[in-house]
C-alpha positions as CSV (number, residue, x, y, z in Angstrom):
1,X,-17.1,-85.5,-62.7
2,X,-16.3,-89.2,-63.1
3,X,-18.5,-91.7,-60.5
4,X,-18.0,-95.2,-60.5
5,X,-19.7,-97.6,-58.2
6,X,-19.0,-101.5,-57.9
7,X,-21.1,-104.3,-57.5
8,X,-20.9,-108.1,-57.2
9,X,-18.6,-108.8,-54.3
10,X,-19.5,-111.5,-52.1
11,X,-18.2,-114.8,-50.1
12,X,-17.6,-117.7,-52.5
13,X,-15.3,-121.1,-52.0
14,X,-11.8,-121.3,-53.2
15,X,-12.4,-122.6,-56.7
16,X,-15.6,-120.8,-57.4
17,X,-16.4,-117.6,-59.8
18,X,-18.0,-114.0,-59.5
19,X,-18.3,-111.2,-61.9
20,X,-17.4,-107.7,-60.4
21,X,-19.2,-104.8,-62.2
22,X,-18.5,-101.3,-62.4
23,X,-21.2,-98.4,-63.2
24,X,-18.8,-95.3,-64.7
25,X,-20.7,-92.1,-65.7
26,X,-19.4,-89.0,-66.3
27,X,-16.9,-87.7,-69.2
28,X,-15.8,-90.4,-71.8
29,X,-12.5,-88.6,-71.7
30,X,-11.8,-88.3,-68.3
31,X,-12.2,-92.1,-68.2
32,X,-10.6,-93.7,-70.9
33,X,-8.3,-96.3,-68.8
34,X,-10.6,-98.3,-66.5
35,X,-8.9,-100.5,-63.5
36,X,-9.6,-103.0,-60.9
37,X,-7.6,-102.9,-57.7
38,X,-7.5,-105.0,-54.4
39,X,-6.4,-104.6,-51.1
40,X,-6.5,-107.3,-48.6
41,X,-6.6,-106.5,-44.8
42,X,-3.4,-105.0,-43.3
43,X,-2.0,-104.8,-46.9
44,X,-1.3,-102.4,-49.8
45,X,-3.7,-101.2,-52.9
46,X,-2.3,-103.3,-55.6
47,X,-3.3,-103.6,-59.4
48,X,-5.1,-106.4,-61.0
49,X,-6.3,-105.7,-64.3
50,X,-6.8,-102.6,-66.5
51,X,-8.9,-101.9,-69.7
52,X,-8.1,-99.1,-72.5
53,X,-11.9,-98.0,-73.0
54,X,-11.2,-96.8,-77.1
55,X,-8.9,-99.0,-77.6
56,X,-9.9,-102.2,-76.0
57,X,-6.5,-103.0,-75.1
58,X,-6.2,-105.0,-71.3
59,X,-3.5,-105.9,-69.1
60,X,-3.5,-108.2,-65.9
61,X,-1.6,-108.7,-62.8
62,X,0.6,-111.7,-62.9
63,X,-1.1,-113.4,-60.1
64,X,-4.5,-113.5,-62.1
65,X,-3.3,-114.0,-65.3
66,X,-5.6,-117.1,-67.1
67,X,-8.4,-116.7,-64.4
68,X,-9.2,-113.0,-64.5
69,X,-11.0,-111.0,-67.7
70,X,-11.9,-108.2,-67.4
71,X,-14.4,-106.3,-70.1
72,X,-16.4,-103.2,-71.4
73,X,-19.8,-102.7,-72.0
74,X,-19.9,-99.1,-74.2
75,X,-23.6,-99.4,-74.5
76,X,-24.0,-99.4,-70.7
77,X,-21.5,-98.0,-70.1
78,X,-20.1,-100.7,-67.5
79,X,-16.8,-102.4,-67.0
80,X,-16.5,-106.0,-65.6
81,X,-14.1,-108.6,-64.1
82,X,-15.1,-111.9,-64.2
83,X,-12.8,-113.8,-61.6
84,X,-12.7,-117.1,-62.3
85,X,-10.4,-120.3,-60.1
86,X,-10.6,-117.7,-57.0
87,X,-8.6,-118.6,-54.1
88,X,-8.1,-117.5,-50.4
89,X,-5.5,-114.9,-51.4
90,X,-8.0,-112.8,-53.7
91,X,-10.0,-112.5,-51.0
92,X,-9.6,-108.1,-50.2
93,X,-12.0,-105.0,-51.3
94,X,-12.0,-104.6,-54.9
95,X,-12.0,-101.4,-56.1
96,X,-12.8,-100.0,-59.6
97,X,-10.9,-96.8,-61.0
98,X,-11.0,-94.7,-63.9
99,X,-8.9,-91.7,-65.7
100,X,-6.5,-90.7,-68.6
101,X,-4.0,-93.1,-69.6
102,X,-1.8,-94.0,-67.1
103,X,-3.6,-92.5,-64.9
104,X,-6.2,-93.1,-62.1
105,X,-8.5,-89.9,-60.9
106,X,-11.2,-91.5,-59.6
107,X,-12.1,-94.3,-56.9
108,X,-15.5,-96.5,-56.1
109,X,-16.3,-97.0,-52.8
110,X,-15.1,-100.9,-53.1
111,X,-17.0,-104.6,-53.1
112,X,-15.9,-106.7,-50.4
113,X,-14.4,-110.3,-52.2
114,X,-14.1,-113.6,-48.9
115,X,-12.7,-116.7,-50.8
116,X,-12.7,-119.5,-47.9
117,X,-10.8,-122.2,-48.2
């Protein structure tokens, strides 16, 4: 069984950075793509940014594209996104996810992100 839990979340100014981190344990199989999601109040679950844990390989929402990166740590094992330029519209609960490519199985609980303006 596949946990993840988030950490890092936080109220910051528009402009201003934080680093999102993501515990995973469980299978190495059952969580080879790694993902960040969002949802801001009222709104949809929506896609941010995704890591291929074997492979490396990312890929990024359009609207973070050149601010967002988002990493591995295989040691740890961890998974982060650094979120750099934020503004008020990133503000939402982040949550991390994890399965088999394309898939997502399995959820964090979420990190709250506030940008103010």
């Amino acid at each position: 069984q596949v946990q993840l839990v988030e950490s890092g979340g936080g109220l910051v100014q528009a402009g201003g950075s934080l680093r999102l981190s993501c515990a995973a344990s469980g299978p190495t199989g059952s969580r080879d793509n790694m993902g960040w999601f969002r949802q801001a109040p009222g709104k949809e679950r929506k896609f941010v940014a995704r890591i291929v844990w074997s492979t490396g390989s990312t890929n990024y929402a359009d609207s973070v594209k050149g601010r967002f990166t988002i990493s591995r740590d295989n040691a740890k094992p961890m998974v982060y996104l650094q979120m750099n330029s934020l503004k008020p519209e990133d503000t939402g609960v982040y949550y991390c996810a994890a399965g088999i490519v394309p898939t997502y199985d399995y959820w964090g609980q979420g990190t709250q992100v506030t940008v103010s303006s």
